[in-house]
C-alpha positions as CSV (number, residue, x, y, z in Angstrom):
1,X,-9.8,-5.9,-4.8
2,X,-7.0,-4.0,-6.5
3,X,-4.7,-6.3,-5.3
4,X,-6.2,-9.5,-6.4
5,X,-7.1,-7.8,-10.0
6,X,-3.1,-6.9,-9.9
7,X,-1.9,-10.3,-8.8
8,X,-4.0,-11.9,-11.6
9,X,-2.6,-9.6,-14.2
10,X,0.7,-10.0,-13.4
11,X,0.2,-14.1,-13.6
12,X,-2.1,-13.8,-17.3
13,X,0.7,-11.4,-18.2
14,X,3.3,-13.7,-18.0
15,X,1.8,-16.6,-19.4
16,X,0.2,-15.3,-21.8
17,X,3.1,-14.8,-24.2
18,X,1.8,-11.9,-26.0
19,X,5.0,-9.7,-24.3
20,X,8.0,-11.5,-24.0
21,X,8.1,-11.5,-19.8
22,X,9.1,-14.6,-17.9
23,X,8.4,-15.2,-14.2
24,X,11.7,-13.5,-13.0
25,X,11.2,-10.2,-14.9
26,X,7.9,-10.0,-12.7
27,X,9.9,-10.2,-9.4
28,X,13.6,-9.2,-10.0
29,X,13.1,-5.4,-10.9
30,X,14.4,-3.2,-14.2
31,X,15.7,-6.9,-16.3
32,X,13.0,-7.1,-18.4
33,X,13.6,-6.5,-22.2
34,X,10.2,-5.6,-22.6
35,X,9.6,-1.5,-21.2
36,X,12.4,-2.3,-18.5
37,X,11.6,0.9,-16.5
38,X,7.6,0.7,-16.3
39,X,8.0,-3.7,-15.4
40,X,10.9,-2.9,-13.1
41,X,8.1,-0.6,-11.3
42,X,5.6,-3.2,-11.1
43,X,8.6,-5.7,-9.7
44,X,8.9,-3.2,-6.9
45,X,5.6,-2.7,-5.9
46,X,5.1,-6.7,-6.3
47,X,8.0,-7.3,-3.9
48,X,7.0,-4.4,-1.7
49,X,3.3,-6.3,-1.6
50,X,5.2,-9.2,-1.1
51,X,7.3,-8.0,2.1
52,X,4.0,-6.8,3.5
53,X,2.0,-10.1,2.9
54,X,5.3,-12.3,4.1
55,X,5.6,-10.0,7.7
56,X,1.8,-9.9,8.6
57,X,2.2,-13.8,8.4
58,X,4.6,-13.8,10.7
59,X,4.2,-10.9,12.7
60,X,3.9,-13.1,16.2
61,X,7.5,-14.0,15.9
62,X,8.4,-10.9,14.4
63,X,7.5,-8.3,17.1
64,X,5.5,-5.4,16.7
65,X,8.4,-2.8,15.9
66,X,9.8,-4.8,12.9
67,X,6.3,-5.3,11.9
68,X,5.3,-1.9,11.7
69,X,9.1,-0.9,10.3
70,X,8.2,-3.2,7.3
71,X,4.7,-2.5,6.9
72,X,5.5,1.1,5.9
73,X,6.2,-0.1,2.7
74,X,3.2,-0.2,1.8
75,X,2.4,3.6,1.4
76,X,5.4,3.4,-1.0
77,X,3.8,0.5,-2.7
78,X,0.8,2.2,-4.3
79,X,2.4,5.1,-5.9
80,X,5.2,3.2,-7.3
81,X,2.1,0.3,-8.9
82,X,0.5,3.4,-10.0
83,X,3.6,4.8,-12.1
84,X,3.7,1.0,-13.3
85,X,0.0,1.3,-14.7
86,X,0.6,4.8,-16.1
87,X,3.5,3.7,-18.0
88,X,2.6,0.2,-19.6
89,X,-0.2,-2.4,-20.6
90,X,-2.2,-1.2,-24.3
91,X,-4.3,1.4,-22.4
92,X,-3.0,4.1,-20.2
93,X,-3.0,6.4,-23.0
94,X,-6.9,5.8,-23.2
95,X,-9.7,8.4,-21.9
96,X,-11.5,5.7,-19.9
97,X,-8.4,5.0,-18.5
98,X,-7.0,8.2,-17.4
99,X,-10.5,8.9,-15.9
100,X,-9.7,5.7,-13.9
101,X,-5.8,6.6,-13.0
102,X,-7.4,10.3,-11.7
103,X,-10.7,8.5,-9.8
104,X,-7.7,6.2,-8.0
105,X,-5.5,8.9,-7.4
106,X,-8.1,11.3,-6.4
107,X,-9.8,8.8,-3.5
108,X,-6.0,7.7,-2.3
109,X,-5.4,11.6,-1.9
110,X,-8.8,11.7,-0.1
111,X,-8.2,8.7,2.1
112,X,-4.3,10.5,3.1
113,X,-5.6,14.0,3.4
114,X,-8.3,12.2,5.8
115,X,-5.6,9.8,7.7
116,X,-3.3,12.5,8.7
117,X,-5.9,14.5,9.9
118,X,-6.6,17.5,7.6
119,X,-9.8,16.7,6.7
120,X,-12.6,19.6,7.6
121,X,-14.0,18.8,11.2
122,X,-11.5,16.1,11.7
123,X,-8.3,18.6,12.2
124,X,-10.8,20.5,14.6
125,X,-11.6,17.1,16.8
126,X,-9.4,17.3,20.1
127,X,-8.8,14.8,22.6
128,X,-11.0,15.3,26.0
129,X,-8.7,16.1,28.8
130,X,-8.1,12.9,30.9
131,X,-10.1,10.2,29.1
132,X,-7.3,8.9,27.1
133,X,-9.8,8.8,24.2
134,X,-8.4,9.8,20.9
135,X,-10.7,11.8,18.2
136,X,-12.6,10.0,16.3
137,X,-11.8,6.7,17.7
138,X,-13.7,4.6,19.8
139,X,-13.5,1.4,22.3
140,X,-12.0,0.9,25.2
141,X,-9.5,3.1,26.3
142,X,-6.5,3.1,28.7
143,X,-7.0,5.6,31.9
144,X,-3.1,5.9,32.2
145,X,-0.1,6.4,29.5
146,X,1.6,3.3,31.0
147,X,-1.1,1.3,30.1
148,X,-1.3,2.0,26.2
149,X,2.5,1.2,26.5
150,X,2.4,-2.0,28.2
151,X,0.2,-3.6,25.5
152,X,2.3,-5.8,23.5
153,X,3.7,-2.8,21.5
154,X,7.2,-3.0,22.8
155,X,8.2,-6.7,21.8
């Protein structure tokens, strides 16, 4: 949903003619006469997005590895669109929308502290000796090491 709001954003911005911004100030970063820094942010986390979008669409050809090399973009891509919205449009300055910025911020620090496993309960999960079954997870499961490795992850 955030992504779709942002992508419709970016095109009303830029034809809507209220800030001088043409279509390559959106997606060549830091050119823009118009807050250069805070657009040249949103540039990067469009072309970021972009790189992300482009690979998963080709992702069969591309292999796994180069896949997943690219696709690490994407954790840089929301703090970078976040400095963009802190630093430009007519309302980051606003108290709705600094309740907004710290509800975002606050679940994407929830959603990390979760993912890398620090999360009460989920730190404390531990894999059961010999059923290849990692915490939390569930499906089917390899019995042997070789197996996870011989699954298409090593294109």
């Amino acid at each position: 949903m955030a992504a779709a709001r942002s992508r419709w954003c970016w095109v009303t911005t830029v034809v809507d003619g209220y800030v001088p911004i043409r279509w390559l100030d959106a997606v060549v970063p830091f050119r823009s006469a118009y807050r250069p820094l805070w657009l040249g942010l949103g540039a990067v986390a469009l072309d970021l997005l972009a790189a992300v979008l482009v690979t998963s669409l080709l992702r069969a050809r591309l292999g796994h590895r180069a896949w997943r090399a690219v696709h690490w973009l994407a954790y840089g891509c929301w703090p970078v669109a976040f400095a963009h919205g802190l630093g430009t449009g007519s309302d980051p300055g606003r108290a709705w929308m600094l309740a907004v910025d710290v509800a975002a911020a606050g679940a994407v620090l929830a959603a990390g502290w979760w993912r890398l496993g620090i999360a009460p309960g989920r730190a404390a999960a531990a894999v059961a000796p010999h059923s290849g079954a990692v915490a939390g997870r569930t499906g089917p499961v390899a019995e042997y090491p070789e197996e996870v490795a011989t699954r298409g992850h090593g294109r």
